[in-house]
VOGU-3710 file (C-alpha; in Angstrom, 3 decimals, decimal comma):
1> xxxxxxxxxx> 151,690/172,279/25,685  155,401/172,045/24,741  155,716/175,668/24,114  154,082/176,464/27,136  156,503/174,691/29,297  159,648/176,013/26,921  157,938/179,450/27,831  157,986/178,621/31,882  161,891/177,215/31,282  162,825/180,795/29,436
11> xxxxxxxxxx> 161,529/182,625/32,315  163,054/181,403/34,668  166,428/181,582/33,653  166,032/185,339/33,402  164,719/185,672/37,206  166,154/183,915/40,123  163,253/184,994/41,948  160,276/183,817/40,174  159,942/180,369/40,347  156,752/178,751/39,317
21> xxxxxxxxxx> 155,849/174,754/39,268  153,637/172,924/36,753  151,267/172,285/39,078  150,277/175,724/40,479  149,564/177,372/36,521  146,028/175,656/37,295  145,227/176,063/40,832  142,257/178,925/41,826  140,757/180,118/44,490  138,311/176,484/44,169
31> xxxxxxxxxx> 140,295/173,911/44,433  142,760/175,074/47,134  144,072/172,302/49,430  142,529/172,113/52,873  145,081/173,796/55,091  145,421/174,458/58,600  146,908/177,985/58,399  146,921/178,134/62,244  149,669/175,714/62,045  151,452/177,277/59,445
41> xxxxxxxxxx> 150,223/174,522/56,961  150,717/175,153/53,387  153,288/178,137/53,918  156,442/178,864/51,746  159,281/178,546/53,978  162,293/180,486/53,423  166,000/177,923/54,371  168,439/179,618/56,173  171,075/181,312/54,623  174,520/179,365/53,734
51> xxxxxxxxxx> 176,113/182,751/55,671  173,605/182,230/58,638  174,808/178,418/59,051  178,542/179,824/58,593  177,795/182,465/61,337  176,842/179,862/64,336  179,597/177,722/63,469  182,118/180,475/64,071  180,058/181,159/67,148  180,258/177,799/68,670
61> xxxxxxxxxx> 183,676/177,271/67,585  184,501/180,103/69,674  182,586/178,901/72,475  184,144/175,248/72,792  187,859/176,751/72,383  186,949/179,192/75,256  185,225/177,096/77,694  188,292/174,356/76,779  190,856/176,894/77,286  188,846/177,671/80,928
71> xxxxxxxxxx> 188,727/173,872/81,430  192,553/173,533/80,841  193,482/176,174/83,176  191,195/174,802/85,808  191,946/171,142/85,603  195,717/170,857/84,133  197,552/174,382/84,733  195,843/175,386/88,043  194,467/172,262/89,126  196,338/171,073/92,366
81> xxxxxxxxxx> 196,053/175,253/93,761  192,194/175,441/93,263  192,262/171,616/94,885  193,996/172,741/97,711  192,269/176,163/98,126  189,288/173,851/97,952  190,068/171,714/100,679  191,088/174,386/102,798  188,359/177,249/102,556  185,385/177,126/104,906
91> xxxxxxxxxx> 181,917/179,416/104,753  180,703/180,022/108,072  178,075/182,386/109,645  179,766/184,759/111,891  177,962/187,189/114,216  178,387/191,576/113,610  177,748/192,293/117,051  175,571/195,339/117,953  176,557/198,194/119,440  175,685/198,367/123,299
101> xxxxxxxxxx> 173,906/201,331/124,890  175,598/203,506/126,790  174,251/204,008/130,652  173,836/207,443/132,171  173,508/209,146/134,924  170,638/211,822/135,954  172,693/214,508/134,526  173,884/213,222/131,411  177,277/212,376/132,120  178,273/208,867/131,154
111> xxxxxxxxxx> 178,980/205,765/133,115  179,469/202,895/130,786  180,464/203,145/127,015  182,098/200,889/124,391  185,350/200,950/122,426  185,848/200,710/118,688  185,613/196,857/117,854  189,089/195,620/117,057  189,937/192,407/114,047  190,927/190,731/117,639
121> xxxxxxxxxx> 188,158/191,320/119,092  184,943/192,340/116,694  182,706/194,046/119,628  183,126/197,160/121,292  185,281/196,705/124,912  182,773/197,691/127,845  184,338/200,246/129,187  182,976/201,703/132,748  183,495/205,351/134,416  186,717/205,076/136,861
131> xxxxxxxxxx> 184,536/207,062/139,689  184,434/205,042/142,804  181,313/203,701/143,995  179,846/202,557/141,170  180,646/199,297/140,287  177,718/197,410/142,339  175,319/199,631/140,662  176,341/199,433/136,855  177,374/195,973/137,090  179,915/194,106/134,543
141> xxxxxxxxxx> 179,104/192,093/131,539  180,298/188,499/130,129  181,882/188,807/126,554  181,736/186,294/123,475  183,491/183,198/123,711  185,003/181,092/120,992  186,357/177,366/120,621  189,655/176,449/119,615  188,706/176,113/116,229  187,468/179,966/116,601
151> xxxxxxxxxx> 183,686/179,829/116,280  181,575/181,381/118,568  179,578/179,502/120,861  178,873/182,592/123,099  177,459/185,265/120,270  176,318/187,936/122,670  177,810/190,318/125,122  175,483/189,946/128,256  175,025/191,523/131,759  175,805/189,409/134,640
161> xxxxxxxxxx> 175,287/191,907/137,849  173,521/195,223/137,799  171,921/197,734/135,588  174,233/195,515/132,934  172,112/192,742/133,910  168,738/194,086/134,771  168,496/195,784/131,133  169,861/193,442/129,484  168,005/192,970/126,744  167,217/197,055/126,242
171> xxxxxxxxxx> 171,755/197,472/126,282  172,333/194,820/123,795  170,573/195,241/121,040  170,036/192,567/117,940  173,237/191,364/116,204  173,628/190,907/112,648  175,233/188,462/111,001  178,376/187,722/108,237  178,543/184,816/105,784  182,154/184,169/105,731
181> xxxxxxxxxx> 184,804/182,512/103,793  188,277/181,535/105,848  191,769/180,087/104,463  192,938/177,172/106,318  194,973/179,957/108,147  191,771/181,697/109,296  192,122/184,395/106,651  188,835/186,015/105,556  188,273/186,098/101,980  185,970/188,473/99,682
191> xxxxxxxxxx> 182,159/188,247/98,980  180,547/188,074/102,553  177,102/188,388/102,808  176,111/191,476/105,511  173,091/191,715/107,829  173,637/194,774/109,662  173,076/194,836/113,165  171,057/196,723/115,514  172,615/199,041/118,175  171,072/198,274/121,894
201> xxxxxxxxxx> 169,311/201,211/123,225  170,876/203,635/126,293  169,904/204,004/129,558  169,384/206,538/132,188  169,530/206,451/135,403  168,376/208,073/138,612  171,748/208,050/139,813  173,311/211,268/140,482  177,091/210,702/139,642  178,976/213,335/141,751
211> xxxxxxxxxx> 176,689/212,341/145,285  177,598/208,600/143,946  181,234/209,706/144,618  181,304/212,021/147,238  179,189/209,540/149,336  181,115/206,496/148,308  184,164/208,329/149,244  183,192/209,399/152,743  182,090/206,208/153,611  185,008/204,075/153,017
221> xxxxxxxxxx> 187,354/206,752/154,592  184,801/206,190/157,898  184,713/202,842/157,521  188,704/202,734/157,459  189,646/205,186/160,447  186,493/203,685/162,575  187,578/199,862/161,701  184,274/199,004/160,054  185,078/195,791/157,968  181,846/197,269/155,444
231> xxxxxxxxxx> 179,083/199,729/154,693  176,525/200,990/152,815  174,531/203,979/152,143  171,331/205,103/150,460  169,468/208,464/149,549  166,545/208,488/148,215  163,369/210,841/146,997  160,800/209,840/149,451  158,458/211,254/146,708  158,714/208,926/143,817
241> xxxxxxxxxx> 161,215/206,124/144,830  164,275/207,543/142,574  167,385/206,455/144,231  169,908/209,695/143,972  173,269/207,282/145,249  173,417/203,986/146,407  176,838/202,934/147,288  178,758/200,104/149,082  182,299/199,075/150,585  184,352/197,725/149,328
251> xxxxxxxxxx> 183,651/197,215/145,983  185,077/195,952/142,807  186,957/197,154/139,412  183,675/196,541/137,033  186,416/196,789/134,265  188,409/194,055/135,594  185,263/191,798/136,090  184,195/192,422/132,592  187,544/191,836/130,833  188,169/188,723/133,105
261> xxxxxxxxxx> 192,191/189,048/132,300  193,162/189,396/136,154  192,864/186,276/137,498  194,729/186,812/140,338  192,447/190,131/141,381  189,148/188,151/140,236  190,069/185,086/142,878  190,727/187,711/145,418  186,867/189,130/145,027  185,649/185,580/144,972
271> xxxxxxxxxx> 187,312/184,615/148,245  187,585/188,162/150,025  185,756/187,465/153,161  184,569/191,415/152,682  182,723/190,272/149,672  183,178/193,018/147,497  180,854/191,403/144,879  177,684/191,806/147,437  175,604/194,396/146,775  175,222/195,534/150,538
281> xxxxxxxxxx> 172,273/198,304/149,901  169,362/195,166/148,806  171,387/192,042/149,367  172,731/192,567/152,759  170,850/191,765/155,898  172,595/193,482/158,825  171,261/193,954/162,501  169,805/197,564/163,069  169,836/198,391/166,794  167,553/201,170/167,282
291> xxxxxxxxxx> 166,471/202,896/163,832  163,417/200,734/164,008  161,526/202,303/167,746  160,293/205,005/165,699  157,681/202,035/164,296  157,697/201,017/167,410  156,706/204,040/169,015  153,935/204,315/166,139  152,248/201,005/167,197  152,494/201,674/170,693
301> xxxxxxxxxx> 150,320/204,938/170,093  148,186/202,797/167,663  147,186/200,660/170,375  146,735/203,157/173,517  150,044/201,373/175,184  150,904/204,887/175,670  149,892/208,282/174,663  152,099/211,514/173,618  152,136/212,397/177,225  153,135/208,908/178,816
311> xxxxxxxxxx> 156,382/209,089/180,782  158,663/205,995/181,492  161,691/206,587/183,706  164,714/205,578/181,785  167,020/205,338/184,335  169,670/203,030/183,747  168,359/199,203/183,231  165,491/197,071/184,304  165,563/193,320/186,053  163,241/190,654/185,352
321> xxxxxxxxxx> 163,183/187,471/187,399  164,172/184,159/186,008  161,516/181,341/186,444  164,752/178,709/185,470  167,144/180,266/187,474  165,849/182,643/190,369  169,797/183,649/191,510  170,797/185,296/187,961  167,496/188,003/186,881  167,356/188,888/183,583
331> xxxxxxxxxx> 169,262/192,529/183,423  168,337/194,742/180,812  170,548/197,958/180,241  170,191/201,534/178,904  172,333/203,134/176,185  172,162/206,159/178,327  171,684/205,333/182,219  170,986/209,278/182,679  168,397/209,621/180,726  165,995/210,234/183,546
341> xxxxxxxxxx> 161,780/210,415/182,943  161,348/210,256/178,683  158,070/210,757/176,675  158,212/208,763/172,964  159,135/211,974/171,685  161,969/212,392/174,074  162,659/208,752/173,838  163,268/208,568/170,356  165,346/211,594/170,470  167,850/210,198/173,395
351> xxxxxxxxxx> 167,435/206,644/171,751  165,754/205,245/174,998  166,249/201,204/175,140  164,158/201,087/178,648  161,462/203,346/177,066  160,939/200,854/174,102  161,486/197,682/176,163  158,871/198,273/178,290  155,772/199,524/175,560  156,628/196,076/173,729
361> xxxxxxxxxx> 157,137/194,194/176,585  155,091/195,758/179,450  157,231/195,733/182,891  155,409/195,996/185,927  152,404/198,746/185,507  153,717/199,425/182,199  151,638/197,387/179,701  153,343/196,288/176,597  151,706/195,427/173,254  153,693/191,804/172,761
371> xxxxxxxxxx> 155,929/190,538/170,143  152,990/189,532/167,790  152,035/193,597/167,139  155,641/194,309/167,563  156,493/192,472/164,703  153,368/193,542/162,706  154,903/197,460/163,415  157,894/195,930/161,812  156,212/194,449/159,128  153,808/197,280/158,205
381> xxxxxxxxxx> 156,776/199,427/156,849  158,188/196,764/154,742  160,721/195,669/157,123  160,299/192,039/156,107  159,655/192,777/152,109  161,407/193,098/149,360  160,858/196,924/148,112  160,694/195,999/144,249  163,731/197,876/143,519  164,904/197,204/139,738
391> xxxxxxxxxx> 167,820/195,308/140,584  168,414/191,705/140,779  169,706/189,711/144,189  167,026/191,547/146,548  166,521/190,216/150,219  163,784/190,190/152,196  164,165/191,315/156,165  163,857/188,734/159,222  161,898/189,853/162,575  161,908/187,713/164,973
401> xxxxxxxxxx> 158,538/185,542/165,773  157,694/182,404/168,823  158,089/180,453/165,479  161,045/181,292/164,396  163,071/180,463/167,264  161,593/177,280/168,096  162,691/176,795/164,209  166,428/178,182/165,095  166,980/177,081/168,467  165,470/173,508/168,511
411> xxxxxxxxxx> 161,890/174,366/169,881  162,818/176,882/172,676  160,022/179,151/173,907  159,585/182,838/173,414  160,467/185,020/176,416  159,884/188,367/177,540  163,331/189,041/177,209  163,382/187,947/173,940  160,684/190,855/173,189  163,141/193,299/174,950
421> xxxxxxxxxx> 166,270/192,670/172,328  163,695/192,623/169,726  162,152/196,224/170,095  165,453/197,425/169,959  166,521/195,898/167,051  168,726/193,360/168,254  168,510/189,396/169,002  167,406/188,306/165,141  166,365/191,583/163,781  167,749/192,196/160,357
431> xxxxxxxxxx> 166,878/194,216/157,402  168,469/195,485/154,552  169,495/199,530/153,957  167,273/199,804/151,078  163,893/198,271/153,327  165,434/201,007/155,937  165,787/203,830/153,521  161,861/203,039/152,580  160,599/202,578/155,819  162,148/205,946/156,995
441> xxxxxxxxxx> 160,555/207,814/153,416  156,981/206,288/154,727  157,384/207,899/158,072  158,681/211,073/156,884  155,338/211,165/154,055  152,833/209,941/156,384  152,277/206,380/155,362  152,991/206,672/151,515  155,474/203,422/150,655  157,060/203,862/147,521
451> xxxxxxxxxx> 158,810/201,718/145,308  162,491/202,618/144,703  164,089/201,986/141,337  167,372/203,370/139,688  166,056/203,339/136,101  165,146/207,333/135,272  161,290/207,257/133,911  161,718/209,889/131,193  165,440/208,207/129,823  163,554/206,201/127,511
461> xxxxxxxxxx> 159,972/205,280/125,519  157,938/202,476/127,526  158,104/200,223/124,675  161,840/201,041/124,998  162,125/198,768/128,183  164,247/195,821/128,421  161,590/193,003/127,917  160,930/191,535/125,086  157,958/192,596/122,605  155,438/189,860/123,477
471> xxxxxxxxxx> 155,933/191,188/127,404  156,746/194,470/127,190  155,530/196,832/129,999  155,526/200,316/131,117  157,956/201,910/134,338  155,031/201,516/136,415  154,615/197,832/135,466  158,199/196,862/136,373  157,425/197,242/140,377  155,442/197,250/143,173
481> xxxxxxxxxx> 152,717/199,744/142,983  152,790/202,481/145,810  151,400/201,522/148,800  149,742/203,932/151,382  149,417/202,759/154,925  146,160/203,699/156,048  146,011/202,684/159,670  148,348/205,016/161,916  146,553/208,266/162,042  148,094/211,781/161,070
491> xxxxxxxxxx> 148,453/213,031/164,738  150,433/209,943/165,589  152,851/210,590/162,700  152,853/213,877/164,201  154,378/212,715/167,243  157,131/210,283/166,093  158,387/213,197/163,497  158,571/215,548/166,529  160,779/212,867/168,396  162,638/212,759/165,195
501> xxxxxxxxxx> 163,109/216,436/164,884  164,003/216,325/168,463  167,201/213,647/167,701  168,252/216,001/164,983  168,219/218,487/167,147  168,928/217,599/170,613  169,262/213,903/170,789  171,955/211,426/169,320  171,895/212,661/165,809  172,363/216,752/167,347
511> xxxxxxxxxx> 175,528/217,467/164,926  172,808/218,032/162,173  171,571/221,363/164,191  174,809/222,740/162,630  173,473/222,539/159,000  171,686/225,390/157,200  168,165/223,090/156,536  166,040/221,360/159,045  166,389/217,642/159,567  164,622/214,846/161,517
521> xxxxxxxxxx> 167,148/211,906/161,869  167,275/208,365/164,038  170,478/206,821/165,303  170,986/203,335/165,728  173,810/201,043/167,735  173,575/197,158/167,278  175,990/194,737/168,801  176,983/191,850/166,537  178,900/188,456/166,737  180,179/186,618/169,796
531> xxxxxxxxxx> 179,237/188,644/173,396  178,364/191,396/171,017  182,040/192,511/170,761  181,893/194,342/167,260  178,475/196,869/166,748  176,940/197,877/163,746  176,673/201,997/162,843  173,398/203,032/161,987  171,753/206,579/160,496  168,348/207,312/159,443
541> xxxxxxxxxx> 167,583/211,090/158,116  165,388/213,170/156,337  164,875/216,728/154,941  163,855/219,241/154,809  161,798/218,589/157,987  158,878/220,643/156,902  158,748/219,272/153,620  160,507/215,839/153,217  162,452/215,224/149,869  164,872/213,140/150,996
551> xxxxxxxxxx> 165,887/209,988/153,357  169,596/209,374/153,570  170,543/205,772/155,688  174,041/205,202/156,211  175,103/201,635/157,904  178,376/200,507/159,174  179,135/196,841/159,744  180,976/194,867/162,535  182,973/197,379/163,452  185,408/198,533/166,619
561> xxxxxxxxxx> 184,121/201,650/167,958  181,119/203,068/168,761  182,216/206,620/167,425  178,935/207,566/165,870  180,679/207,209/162,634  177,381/206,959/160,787  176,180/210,056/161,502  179,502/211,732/160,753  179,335/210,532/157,445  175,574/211,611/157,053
571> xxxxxxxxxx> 176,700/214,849/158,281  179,575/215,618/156,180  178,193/214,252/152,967  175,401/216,312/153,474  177,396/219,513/154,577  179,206/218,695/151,208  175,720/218,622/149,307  174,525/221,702/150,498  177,446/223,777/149,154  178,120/221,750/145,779
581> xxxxxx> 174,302/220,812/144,972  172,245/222,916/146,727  169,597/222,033/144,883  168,913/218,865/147,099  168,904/221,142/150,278  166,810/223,950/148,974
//
């Protein structure tokens, strides 16, 4: 046994490698110790290395003298900068404010566009077209607003009259947003965070940009030389509603609105008893004089009252006793006392008040069909409706009832005379120029009442539309259906568009013969404020006669002189069409 183990010693010592206990000489594949091998029980395991072991120490040496050099700079060198730069930096969440869309008109040409954001300012300036006439139309918008401290507490740019307002949410888009880190002095520093925004969608419009000026410009040069305080005007495809110009005066500097710098200007548009700021065209009620006995004259055929034939002699004024006060008769005058014996078509041409005083309010043989169908006539042609237009601030039109003046005058009772100033569109008739321009359209197509809207159909998709996505809606859905007026017959359209034809023609509104296309036109004179000293200017027309396209209505307000100013401005601005866009005339 000795030698054997001397023998085990000897080998050893000659390999470094082979190393062989006692014990394991007499171990065999039967008596084998029960390991569990899936544990890695009764495995040789190798130590690490003494060069391993050296290896990680170097290693972590390194890392404690870096991370203590870091530590120093941090704490002892740099401290009291990073303490202060700590104190003094701020994250925030700023807005990246989209793009708005640009508006449009018919043709293309642009209206409203942005400038190039600025650091001062980080949205584009709404900038608007320096064409007159435009400003009630397009609107103005509200910007951002920040604090003192700088934050925004207004994060969107937003329409507040207008196209600007109506499509809104189509212009403005979605903004996007900018994690930010500020200095104390307000200093942005690196690493924001970017959502990018989304630019707002454009929009076109009906609107015909050079008729926008030209009319625009006529009117207030009228207004001005006639001494009308305000107008409007309004012209319109009778066909589908699409409003070509729609224009007031005065108006106001859409730029200065938006930009809000002007103080001084902006008071003046606030206080201005003019009110600039008033869309006149669907938010004005004004008094129309005659321009309504053309619906009239259509119920008064409707219910046998009179027939095309019928002759009334219109011969300077009629009297009607007083029941209250027998010694002062009721006097009711004539805009023309030489009128002589008028049909309706004749009547409507020479603007008749006798005529249309005595079919609503019957005098002597003459039966009269009464204030309550009068003001259903009125009524029929959406005289006392909102038309649906796409614009916000719309009025409705007032026609006098029994009810409303025992409402407005304490309980007083309707009289006949009452039913005279009515028919001719005085007393408390009043309507807007839009409901006019409509109501014309519906006469000159026979009863079809369409909606009028400034928004062009084809500018954009449906799903495109300024509503949001849980209520968005088609063109169609954003106003009143068209309506079709199904009880005055074709034959008594007939008539009233040969009285019309007849006033453009050889009645009040006979300056149109002079143009190179057929016309059919009403004119209207209503006398407004205390003793009726001021009037208001009224023109109704459409063309071409034979096949109606358009309705132009033109009003004048509280004016001096009863110059037929209205129809002058009808005239030239369509004299001015026909040679610079024929293609409304032809």
């Amino acid at each position: 046994m000795n030698k054997i183990i001397r023998k085990i010693k000897n080998q050893k010592r000659r390999s470094k490698n082979i190393f062989i206990e006692p014990d394991e000489i007499f171990l065999d594949s039967k008596n084998l110790p029960d390991f569990d091998t899936q544990q890695f029980e009764g495995q040789i395991s190798k130590p690490i290395s003494r060069n391993s072991m050296f290896g990680i120490g170097i290693l972590f040496c390194v890392l404690v003298l870096f991370f203590g050099v870091r530590l120093w700079n941090l704490q002892i060198q740099n401290g009291e900068e990073y303490k202060k730069m700590s104190e003094n930096n701020s994250l925030s969440i700023e807005p990246i404010f989209a793009a708005r869309g640009n508006i449009y008109d018919t043709n293309g040409v642009v209206l409203v566009w942005n400038n190039t954001a600025t650091d001062d300012t980080p949205w584009g300036q709404r900038m608007y077209t320096t064409l007159p006439g435009f400003s009630q139309i397009l609107g103005y918008v509200g910007y951002p607003a920040r604090d003192s401290s700088g934050n925004y507490y207004q994060k969107e740019l937003f329409g507040r009259d207008g196209v600007e307002k109506k499509y809104n949410s189509n212009l403005s888009g979605i903004n996007g947003s900018d994690i930010v880190e500020k200095d104390i002095a307000g200093k942005k520093q690196k690493g924001s965070i970017v959502n990018e925004p989304i630019a707002g969608k454009n929009v076109t419009l009906t609107i015909d940009s050079r008729l926008q000026t030209q009319l625009y410009q006529i009117l207030s040069n009228y207004a001005g030389l006639a001494n009308f305080r305000s107008g409007s005007a309004v012209m319109m495809d009778v066909r589908n509603g699409d409003i070509v110009a729609m224009t007031n005066f005065p108006e106001y500097n859409s730029n200065i609105m938006s930009s809000g710098s002007d103080k001084k200007i902006i008071t003046g548009y606030l206080t201005d008893s003019n009110t600039p700021l008033l869309n006149r065209a669907i938010s004005g009620l004004f008094t129309p004089g005659s321009v309504v006995k053309p619906y009239l004259g259509l119920e008064a055929l409707k219910e046998g009252v009179v027939t095309p034939d019928t002759q009334i002699c219109s011969c300077g004024s009629i009297t009607v006793p007083n029941p209250y006060d027998p010694a002062h008769p009721g006097v009711y005058k004539d805009y023309n006392p030489n009128n002589g014996w008028v049909d309706i078509r004749h009547a409507i041409a020479v603007s008749s008040n006798i005529f249309f005083m005595e079919v609503a309010g019957g005098y002597k043989s003459q039966k009269g069909i009464g204030i309550t169908n009068l003001d259903i006539a009125l009524e029929r042609f959406g005289l006392t409706q909102k038309t649906g237009i796409d614009l916000y601030g719309e009025k409705s039109g007032i026609i006098p009832s029994p009810e409303w003046k025992a409402q407005k005058f304490n309980g007083e009772p309707w009289r006949v005379g009452d039913t005279y100033n009515t028919a001719i569109g005085q007393y408390g008739v009043q309507v807007t120029p839009l409901e006019m321009a409509r109501a014309v359209a519906a006469i000159s197509t026979r009863g079809v009442m369409v909606t009028p809207h400034v928004f062009k159909n084809d500018s954009m998709n449906t799903d495109d539309i300024g509503f949001a996505s849980s209520t968005t809606k088609s063109m169609n859905d954003l106003v009143t259906p068209t309506q079709k007026i199904t009880d005055i017959s074709d034959d008594q359209y007939t008539v009233i568009q040969e009285g019309m034809r007849l006033g453009a023609t050889v009645g009040t509104g006979k300056m149109f013969a002079t143009l190179p296309f057929t016309m059919a036109s009403k004119t209207g004179t209503a006398q407004v404020g205390v003793g009726g000293s001021y009037i208001n200017s009224w023109l109704n027309v459409y063309f071409p006669y034979e096949n109606p396209h358009y309705v132009v209505v033109v009003m004048l307000e509280h004016g001096t002189q009863n110059t037929g100013s209205a129809t002058r401005i009808a005239h030239d601005f369509l004299d001015w069409v026909h040679l610079i866009a024929p293609e409304y005339t032809n």
